[in-house]
Each structure stands twice: as C-alpha cells, then as structure tokens.
C-alpha beads as a LAMMPS data file, in Angstrom:
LAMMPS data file: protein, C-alpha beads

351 atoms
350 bonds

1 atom types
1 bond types

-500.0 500.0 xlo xhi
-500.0 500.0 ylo yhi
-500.0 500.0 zlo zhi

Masses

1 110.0

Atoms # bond

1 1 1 147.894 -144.608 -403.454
2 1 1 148.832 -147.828 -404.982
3 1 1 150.132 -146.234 -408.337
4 1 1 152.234 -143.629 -406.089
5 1 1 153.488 -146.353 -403.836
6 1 1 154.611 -148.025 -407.554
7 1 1 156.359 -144.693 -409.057
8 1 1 158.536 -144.528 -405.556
9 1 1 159.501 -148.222 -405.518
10 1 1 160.436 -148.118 -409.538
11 1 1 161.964 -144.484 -409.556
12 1 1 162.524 -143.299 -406.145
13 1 1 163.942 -146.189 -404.416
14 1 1 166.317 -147.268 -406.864
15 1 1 168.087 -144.224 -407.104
16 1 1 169.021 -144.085 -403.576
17 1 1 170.041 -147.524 -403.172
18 1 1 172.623 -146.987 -406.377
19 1 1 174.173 -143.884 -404.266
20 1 1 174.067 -145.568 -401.552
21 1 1 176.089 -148.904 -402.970
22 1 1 178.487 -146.868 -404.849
23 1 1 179.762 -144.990 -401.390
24 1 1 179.640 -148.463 -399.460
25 1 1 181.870 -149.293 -402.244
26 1 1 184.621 -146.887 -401.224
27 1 1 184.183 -145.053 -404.711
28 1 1 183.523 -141.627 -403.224
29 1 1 187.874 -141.205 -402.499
30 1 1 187.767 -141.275 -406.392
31 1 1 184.362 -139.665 -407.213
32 1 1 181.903 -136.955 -405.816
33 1 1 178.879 -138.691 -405.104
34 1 1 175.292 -136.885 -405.010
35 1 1 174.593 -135.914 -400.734
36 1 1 172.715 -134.090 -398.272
37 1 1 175.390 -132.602 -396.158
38 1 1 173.646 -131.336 -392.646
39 1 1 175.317 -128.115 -391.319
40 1 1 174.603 -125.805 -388.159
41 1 1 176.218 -123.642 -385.763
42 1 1 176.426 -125.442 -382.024
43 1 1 172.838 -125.213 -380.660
44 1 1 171.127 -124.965 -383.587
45 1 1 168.664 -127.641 -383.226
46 1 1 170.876 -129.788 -385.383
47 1 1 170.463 -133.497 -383.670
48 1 1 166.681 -132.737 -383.030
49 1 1 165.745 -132.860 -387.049
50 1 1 168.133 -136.020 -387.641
51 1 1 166.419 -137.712 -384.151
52 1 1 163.012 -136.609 -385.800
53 1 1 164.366 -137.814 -389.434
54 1 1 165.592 -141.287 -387.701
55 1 1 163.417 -141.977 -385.002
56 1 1 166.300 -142.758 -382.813
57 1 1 168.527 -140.706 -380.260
58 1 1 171.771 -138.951 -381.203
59 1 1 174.674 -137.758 -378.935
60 1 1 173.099 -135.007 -377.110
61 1 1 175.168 -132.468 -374.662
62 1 1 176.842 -129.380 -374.440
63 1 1 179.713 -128.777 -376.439
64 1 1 180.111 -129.996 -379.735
65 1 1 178.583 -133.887 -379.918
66 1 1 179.149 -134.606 -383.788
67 1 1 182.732 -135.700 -383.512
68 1 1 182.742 -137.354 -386.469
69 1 1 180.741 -137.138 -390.067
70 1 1 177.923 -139.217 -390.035
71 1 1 176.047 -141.160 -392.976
72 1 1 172.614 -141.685 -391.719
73 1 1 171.377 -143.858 -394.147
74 1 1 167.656 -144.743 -393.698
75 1 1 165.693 -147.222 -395.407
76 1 1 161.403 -146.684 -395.563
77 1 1 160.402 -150.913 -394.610
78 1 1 156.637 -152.103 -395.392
79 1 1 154.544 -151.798 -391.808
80 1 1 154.558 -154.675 -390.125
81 1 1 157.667 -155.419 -390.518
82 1 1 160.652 -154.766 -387.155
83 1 1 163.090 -152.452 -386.964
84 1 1 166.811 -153.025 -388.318
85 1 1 169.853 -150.702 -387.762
86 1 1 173.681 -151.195 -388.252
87 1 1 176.786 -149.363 -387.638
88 1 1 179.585 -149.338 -389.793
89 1 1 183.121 -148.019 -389.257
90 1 1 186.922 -148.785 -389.972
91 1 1 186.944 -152.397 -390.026
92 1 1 183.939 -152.428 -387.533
93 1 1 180.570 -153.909 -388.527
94 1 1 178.191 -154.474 -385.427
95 1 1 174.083 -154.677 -386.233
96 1 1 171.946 -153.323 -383.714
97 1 1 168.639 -155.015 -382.427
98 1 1 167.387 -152.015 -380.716
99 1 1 166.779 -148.130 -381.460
100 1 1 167.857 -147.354 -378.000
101 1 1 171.458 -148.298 -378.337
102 1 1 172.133 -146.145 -381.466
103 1 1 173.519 -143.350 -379.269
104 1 1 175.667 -145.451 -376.980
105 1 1 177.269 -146.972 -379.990
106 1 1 177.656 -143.485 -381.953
107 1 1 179.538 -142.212 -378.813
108 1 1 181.583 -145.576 -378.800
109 1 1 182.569 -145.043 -382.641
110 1 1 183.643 -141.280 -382.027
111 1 1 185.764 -142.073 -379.344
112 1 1 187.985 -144.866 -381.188
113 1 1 188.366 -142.300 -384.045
114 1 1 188.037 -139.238 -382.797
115 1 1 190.362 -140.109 -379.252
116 1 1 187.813 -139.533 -375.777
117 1 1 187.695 -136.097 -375.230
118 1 1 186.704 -133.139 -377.572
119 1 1 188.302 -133.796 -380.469
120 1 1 187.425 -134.053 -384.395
121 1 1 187.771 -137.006 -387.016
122 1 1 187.179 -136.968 -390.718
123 1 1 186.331 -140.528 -390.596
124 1 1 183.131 -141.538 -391.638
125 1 1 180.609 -143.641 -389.303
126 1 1 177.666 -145.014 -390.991
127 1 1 174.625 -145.749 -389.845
128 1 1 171.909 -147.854 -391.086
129 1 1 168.309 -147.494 -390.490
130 1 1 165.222 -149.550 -391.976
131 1 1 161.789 -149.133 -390.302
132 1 1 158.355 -148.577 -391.535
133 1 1 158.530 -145.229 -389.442
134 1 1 161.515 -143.207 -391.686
135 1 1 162.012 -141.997 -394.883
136 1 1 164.123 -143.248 -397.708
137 1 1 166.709 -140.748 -397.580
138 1 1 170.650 -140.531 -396.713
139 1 1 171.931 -137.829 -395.190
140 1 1 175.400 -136.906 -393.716
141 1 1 175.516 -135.063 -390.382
142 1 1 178.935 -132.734 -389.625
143 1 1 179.892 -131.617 -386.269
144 1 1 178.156 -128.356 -385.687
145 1 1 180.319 -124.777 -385.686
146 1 1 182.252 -123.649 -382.733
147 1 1 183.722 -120.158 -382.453
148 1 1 185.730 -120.804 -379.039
149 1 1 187.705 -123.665 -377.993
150 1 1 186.488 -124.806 -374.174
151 1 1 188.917 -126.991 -371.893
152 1 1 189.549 -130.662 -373.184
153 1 1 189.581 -128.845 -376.800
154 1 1 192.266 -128.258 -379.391
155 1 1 192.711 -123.839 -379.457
156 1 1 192.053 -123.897 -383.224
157 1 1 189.215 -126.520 -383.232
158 1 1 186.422 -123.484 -384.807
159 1 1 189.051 -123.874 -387.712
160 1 1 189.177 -127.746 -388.359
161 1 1 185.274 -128.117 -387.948
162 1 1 185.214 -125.342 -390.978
163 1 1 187.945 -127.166 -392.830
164 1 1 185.774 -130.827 -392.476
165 1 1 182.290 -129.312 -393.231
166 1 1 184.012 -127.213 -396.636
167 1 1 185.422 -130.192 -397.275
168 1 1 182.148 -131.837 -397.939
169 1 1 179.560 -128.802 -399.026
170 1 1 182.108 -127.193 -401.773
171 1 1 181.459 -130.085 -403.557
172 1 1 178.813 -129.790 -406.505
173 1 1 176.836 -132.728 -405.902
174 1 1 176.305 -131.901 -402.661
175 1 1 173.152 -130.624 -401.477
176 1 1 173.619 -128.096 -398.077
177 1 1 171.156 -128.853 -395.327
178 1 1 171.293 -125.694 -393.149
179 1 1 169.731 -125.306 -389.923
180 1 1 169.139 -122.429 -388.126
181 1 1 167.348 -121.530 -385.153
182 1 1 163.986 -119.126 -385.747
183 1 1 164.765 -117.016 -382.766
184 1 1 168.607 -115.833 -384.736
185 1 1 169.367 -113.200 -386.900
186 1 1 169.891 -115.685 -389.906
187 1 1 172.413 -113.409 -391.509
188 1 1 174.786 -113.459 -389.057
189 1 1 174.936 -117.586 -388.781
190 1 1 177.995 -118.754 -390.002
191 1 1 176.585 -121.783 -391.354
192 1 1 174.747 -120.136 -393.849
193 1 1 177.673 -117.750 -394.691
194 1 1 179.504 -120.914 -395.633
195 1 1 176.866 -122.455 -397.537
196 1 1 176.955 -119.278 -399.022
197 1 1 180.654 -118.972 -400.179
198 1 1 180.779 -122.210 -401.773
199 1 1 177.087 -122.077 -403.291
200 1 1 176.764 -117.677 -404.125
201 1 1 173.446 -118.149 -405.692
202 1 1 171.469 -121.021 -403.285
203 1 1 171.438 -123.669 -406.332
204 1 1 172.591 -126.381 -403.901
205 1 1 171.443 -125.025 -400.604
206 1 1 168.048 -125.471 -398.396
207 1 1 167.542 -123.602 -394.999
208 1 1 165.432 -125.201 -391.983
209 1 1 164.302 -123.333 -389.172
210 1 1 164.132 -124.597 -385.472
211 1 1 162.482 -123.882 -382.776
212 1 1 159.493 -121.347 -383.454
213 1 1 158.057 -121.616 -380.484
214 1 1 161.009 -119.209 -379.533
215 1 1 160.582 -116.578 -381.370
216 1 1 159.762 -113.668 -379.740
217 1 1 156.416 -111.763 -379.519
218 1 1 156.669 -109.186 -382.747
219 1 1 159.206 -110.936 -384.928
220 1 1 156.732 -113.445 -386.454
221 1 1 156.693 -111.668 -389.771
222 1 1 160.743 -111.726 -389.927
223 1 1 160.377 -115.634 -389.393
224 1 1 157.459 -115.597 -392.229
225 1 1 159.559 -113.679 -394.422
226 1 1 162.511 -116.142 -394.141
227 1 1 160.679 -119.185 -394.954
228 1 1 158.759 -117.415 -397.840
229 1 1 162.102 -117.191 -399.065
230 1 1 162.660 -112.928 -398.803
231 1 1 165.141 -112.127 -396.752
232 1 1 168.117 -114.328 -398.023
233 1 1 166.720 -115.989 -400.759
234 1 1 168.111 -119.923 -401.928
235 1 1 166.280 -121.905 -405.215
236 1 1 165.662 -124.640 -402.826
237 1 1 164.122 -122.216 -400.241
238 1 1 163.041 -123.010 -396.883
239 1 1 161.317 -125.169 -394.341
240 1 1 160.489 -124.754 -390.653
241 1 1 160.310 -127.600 -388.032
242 1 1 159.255 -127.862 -384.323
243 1 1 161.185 -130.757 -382.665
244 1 1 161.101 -132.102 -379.318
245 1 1 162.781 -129.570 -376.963
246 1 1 164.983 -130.763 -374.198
247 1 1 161.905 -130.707 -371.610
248 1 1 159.896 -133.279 -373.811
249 1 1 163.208 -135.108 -374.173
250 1 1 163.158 -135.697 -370.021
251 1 1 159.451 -136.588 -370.151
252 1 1 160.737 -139.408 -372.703
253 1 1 157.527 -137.410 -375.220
254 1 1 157.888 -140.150 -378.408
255 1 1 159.089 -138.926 -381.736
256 1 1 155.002 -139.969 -382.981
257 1 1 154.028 -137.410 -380.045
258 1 1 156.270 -135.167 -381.060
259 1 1 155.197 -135.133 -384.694
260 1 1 151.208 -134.859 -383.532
261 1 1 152.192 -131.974 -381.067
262 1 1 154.210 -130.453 -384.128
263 1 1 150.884 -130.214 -386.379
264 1 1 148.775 -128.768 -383.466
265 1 1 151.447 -125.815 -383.083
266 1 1 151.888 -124.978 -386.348
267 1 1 147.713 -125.278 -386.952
268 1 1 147.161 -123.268 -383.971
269 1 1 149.922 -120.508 -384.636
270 1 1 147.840 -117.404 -385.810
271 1 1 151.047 -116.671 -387.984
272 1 1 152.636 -119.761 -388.510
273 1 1 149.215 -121.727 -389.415
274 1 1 149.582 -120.533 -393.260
275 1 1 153.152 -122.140 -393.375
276 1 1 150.879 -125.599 -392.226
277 1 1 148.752 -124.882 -395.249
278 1 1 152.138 -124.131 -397.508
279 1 1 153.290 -127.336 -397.108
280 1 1 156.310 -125.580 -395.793
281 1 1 156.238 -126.750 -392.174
282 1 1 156.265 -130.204 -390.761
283 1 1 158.903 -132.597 -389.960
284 1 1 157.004 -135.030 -392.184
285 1 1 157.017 -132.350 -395.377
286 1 1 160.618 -131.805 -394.485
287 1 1 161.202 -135.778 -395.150
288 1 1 159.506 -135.488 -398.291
289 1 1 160.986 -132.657 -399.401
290 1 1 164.476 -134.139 -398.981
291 1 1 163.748 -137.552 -400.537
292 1 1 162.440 -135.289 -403.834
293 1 1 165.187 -132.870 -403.885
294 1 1 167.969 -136.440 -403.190
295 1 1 166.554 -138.004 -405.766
296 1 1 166.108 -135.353 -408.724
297 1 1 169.757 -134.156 -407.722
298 1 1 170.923 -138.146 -408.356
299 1 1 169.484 -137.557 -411.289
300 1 1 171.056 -134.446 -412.150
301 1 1 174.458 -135.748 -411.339
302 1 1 174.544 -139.315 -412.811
303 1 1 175.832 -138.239 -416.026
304 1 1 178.171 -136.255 -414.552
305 1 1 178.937 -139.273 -412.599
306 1 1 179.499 -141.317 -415.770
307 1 1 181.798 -139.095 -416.959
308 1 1 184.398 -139.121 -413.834
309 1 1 183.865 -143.150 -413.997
310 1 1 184.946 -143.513 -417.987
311 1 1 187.844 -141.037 -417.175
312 1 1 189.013 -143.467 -413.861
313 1 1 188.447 -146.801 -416.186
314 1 1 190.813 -145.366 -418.823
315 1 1 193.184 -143.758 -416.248
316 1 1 193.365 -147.407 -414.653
317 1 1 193.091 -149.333 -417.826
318 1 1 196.485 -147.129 -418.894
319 1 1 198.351 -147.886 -415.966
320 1 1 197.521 -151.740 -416.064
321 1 1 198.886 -151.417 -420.272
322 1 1 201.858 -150.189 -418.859
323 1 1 202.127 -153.099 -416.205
324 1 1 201.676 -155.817 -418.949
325 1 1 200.824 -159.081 -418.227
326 1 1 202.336 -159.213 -414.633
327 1 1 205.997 -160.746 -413.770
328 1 1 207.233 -164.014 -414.915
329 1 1 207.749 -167.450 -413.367
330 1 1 211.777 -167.366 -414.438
331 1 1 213.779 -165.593 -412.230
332 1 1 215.976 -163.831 -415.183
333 1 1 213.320 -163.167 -416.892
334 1 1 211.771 -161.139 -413.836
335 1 1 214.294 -159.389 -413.604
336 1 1 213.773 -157.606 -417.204
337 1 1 210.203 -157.081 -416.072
338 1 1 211.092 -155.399 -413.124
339 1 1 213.073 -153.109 -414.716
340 1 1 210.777 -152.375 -417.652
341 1 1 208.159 -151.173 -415.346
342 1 1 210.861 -149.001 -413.676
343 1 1 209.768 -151.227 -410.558
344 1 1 213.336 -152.658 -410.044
345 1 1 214.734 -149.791 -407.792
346 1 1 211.995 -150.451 -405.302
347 1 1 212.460 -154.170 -405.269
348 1 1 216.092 -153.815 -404.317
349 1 1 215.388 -151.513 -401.692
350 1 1 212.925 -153.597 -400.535
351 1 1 215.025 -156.774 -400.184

Bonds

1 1 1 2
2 1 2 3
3 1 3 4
4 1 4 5
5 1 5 6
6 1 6 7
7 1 7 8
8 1 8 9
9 1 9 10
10 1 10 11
11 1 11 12
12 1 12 13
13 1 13 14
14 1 14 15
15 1 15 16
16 1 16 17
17 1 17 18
18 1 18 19
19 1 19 20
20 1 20 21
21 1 21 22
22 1 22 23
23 1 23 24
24 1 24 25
25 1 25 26
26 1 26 27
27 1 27 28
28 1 28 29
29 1 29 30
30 1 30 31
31 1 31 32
32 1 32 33
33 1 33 34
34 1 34 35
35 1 35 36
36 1 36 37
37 1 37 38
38 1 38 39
39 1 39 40
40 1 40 41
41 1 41 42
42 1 42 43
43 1 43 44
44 1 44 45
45 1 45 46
46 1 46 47
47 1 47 48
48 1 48 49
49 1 49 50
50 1 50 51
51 1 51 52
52 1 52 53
53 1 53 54
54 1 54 55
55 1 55 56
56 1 56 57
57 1 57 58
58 1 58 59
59 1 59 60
60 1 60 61
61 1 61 62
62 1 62 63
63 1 63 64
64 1 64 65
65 1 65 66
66 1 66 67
67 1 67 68
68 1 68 69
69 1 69 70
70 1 70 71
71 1 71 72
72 1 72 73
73 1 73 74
74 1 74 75
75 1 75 76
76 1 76 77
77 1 77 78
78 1 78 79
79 1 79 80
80 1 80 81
81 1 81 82
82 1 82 83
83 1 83 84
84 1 84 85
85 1 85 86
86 1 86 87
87 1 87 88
88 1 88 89
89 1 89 90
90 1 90 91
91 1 91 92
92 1 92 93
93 1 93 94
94 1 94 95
95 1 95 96
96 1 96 97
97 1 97 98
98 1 98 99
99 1 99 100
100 1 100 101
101 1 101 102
102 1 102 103
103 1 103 104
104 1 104 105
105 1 105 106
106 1 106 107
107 1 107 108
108 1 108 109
109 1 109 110
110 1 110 111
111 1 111 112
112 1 112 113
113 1 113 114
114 1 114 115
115 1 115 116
116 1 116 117
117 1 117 118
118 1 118 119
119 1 119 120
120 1 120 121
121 1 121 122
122 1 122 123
123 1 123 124
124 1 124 125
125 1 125 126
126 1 126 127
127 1 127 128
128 1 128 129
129 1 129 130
130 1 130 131
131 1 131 132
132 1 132 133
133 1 133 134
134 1 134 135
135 1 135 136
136 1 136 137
137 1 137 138
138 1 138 139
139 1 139 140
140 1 140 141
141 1 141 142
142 1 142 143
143 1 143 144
144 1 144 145
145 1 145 146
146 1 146 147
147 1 147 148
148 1 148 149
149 1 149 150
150 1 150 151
151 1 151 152
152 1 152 153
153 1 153 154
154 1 154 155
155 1 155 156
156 1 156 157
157 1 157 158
158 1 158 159
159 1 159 160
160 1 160 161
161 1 161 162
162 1 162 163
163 1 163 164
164 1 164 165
165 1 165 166
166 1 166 167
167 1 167 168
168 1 168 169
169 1 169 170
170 1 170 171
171 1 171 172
172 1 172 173
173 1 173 174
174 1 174 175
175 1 175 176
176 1 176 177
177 1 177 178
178 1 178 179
179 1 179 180
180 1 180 181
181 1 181 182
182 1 182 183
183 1 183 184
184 1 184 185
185 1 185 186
186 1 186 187
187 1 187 188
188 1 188 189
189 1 189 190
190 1 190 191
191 1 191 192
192 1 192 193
193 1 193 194
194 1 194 195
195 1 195 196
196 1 196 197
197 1 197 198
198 1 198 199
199 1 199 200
200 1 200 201
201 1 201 202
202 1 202 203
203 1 203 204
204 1 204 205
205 1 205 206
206 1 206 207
207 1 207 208
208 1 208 209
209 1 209 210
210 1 210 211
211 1 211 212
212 1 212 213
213 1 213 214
214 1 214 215
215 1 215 216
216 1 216 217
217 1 217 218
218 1 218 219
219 1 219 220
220 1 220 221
221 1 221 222
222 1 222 223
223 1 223 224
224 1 224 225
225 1 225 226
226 1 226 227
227 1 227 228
228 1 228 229
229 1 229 230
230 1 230 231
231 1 231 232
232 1 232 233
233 1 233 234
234 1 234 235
235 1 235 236
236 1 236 237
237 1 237 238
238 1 238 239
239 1 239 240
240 1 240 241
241 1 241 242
242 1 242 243
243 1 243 244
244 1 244 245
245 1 245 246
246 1 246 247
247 1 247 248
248 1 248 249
249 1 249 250
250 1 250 251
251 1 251 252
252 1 252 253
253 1 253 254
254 1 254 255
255 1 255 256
256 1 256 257
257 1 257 258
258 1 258 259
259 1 259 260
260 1 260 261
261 1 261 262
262 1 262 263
263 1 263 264
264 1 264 265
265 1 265 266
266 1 266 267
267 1 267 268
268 1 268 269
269 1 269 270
270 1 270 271
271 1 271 272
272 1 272 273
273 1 273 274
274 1 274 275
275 1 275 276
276 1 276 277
277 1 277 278
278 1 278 279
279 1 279 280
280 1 280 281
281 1 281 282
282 1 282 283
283 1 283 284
284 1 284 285
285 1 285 286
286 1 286 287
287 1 287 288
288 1 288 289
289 1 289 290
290 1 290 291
291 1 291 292
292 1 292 293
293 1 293 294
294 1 294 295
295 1 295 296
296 1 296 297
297 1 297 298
298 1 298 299
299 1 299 300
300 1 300 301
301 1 301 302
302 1 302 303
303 1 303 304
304 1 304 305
305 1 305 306
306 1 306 307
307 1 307 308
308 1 308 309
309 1 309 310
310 1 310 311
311 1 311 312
312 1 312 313
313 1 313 314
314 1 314 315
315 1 315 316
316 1 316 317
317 1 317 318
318 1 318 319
319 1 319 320
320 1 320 321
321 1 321 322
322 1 322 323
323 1 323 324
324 1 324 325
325 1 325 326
326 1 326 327
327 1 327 328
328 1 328 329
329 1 329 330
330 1 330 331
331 1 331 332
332 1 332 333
333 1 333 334
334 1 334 335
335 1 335 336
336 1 336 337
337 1 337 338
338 1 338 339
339 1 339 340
340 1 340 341
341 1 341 342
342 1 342 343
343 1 343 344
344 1 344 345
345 1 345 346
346 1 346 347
347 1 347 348
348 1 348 349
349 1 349 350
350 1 350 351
C-alpha cells in the first residue's frame, strides 16, 4: 500500500496539479488543455455522480440547474486532516469553511453571470475541493440538454446549451463523460449522439449509467449488454452507478451511506452482482477509473501541448521583434517609433 500510495504522489498527483495550474493560469483561451467534460440530457442523474464525486451538494431542481460550466477541481488530502473548498469566478475569490454552503454559493455565481432566471453563461466557475474523502480528479460539469424552452427561458435555449457543450467536447484533449439513465433507450439520448459526432469511433468518450434500480423487470440483459460494452460500443467503455435518489436526499442519507447502500445493491442484484465483481460498478471504481483515464490522457496530450506552447512563444516572441525596444523618452523621437510600428494612427485618434 505504501509503494502504491508513492507511485500516485510521484506520477499521479503531479500530473493533475500541472493541468490544473496551467488553466488557473488563463492559458486554456490560447491552448486546449487535457479535461473531463461531464454531459447529460436534463434528468439524467447528472448532479448525483458529481455530488457522489465531491461529497458536497449541487444545484438541484427542475429545469436546467447547470447554468454555467463548472471546473470541479478536487484535491485527495491525507485523513485527518479538515476539509477546504473555494470558489473562483470573474474577479471573485471567496474560500468556503463548510461543505454545506457549496450550493448556495454555486447558485450565487450563476446568477451574477448567467442573469437570475433561466438563462446560460459560458463563463467558467471553479470550484475547489480538498478532503481526505474525494478523489484527485478535475472535472468540468455543462448544463444538461433541453429540447423545449419552459417560461423564464430564451425559445432557442436547446440550441445554445448544444453550442456551449460542442464547444468544449469537439476538442481532442477532451475526454466526454456521458451519463445516461439505465431505464433509456441509450440510442436515442442526445448526449451520446453528440459525443458521438465529434468523437465517431468512442476514442475520447466513456458512458455511465444511472439509476439501475429503475430498470424495469426483463430489460436487465439490455442494461448488461450496455455496460459490457455491445450495444454502442466506446474504447473507454462503460460504468454503472447507483446514487442517492431524491427520497434519500430528503432523509439527508450521507454520501458514506450512500456509497455502503450502493455496494449492497449491486452485490445483491442477481444480474447486476457480476458488474460488482467486473470492477465496472461502484461510484468508488468510477473515481478511479477517471483519475487513470485523466492522467494517461495528460500524458497523451503533453507533447501535443508542447507543441501549441513553442508555436505561441515564437508567435509572441515575433510580435515583440517587431515592437523593438519600446518608445523613447524624447518626444521627436517617439514620434518615429510610433510610426514605425504603424501605431501612430491609433495614437492620434486616441488623443
């Protein structure tokens, strides 16, 4: 255990922490950065893997709730030690001393960006989390797919939720999260279609199931089939989760009863208990999963990654050549330098 606990602090760790600097940074308006872009039709069970993920409440409600992307960043701390969250957005900085106020503040951030009301932002909130209790794993959550506008909402809002959550998953380096309820035809979710336009053969997709205690009596072995990967098959596959449903929510059931009630589902399930054995059930083997699949596509993409940064570095380094040394003290003097750098029609509109 030791050794293991070694190998993720020297290999594991590092890698997300570089991401993670590099996007604090502001670098990702210049270059695509490795992610985990979560995707789902409305309903899908969306909030109740990132709550399970996190250990702390997200907007919840009818409607759509994810106003705004999301950059859950979560940091794995040693035991023992308390919880830590921040929330980042604009020129806003605020840490946060307890779990419960995450989804208060979420709701606060979406309105200043996104306007109160039903409406959309492509403005990025970020959220920190570090607790012995979550994974080391970042992940950004989109607002989930709506096919009709309801009152309060803009008539072509199923089109600018597409347009942000393309925006993000046509990218290369990132990896599509999508979850989709056990008790749907998964063909016909439009989440997966769009994962599927950008991403043909599954290289940079991975499917999660919700809520199999749903599934009705008969279709087991259509739900077995989709997580052994044979009805639409991706090379990242599929998982299957059972998180808290909105009755356990009301009895305030913790995420760590949650997680013990998941196990004794899936281990008492006579179809589901072979996914148990599988590894390909769990919320915890979902949180591994993703941390592996993070980190080896970090380190599929950092050369890549090079390459865009040598590019920008010359791109820049021309445009400061062509600046010189910056404009002179003398006044005549400056005005030669203006005009050299073709800056001096701007000046005199300026002035």
């Amino acid at each position: 255990m030791n050794s293991l606990n070694q190998q993720y602090e020297e290999k594991v760790r590092p890698c997300i922490d570089l991401i993670d600097s590099l996007r604090s940074l502001g670098v990702e308006k210049d270059l695509d950065l490795p992610a985990i872009a979560v995707i789902g039709d409305q309903s899908s069970g969306k909030s109740s893997v990132l709550e399970a993920l996190s250990g702390v409440a997200l907007p919840r409600g009818s409607g759509i709730v994810t106003r705004c992307p999301l950059e859950l960043k979560m940091k794995r701390r040693k035991e023992g030690q308390e919880w830590y969250g921040k929330i980042s957005y604009q020129e806003h900085e605020e840490k946060l001393d307890d779990p419960a106020t995450v989804e208060k503040k979420i709701r606060e951030a979406q309105d200043k960006m996104a306007g109160e009301g039903s409406g959309i932002s492509d403005e990025l909130i970020t959220l920190e989390i570090a607790s012995p209790d979550v994974p080391d794993l970042t992940l950004i959550d989109l607002p989930g797919i709506a096919r009709v506008a309801v009152e309060g909402q803009h008539e072509r809002i199923g089109d600018q939720i597409k347009r942000l959550i393309e925006k993000f998953i046509r990218k290369q380096e990132t990896i599509s999260l999508v979850v989709v309820p056990s008790n749907v035809d998964i063909a016909t979710t439009e989440a997966l279609q769009m994962a599927k336009q950008v991403d043909p053969i599954g290289e940079r997709t991975l499917g999660i199931l919700t809520k199999p205690d749903l599934v009705d009596k008969g279709t087991e072995d259509t739900t077995l089939k989709t997580v052994h990967n044979k009805v639409i098959p991706l090379k990242k596959g599929y998982m299957i989760v059972k998180c808290r449903g909105q009755k356990e929510i009301l009895e305030n059931l913790s995420l760590t009863e949650a997680i013990e009630r998941e196990k004794a589902f899936f281990n008492d399930h006579p179809y589901f208990q072979t996914l148990l054995y599988e590894g390909l059930a769990t919320v915890p083997k979902l949180a591994e999963k993703l941390t592996l699949e993070l980190v080896n596509h970090i380190q599929i993409s950092l050369p890549k990654l090079e390459e865009q940064m040598v590019t920008k570095l010359k791109e820049t380094q021309t445009k400061l050549d062509k600046l010189g040394c910056g404009p002179p003290s003398d006044s005549t003097e400056r005005l030669g330098f203006l005009i050299d750098v073709n800056l001096w029609p701007i000046f005199t509109c300026c002035n």
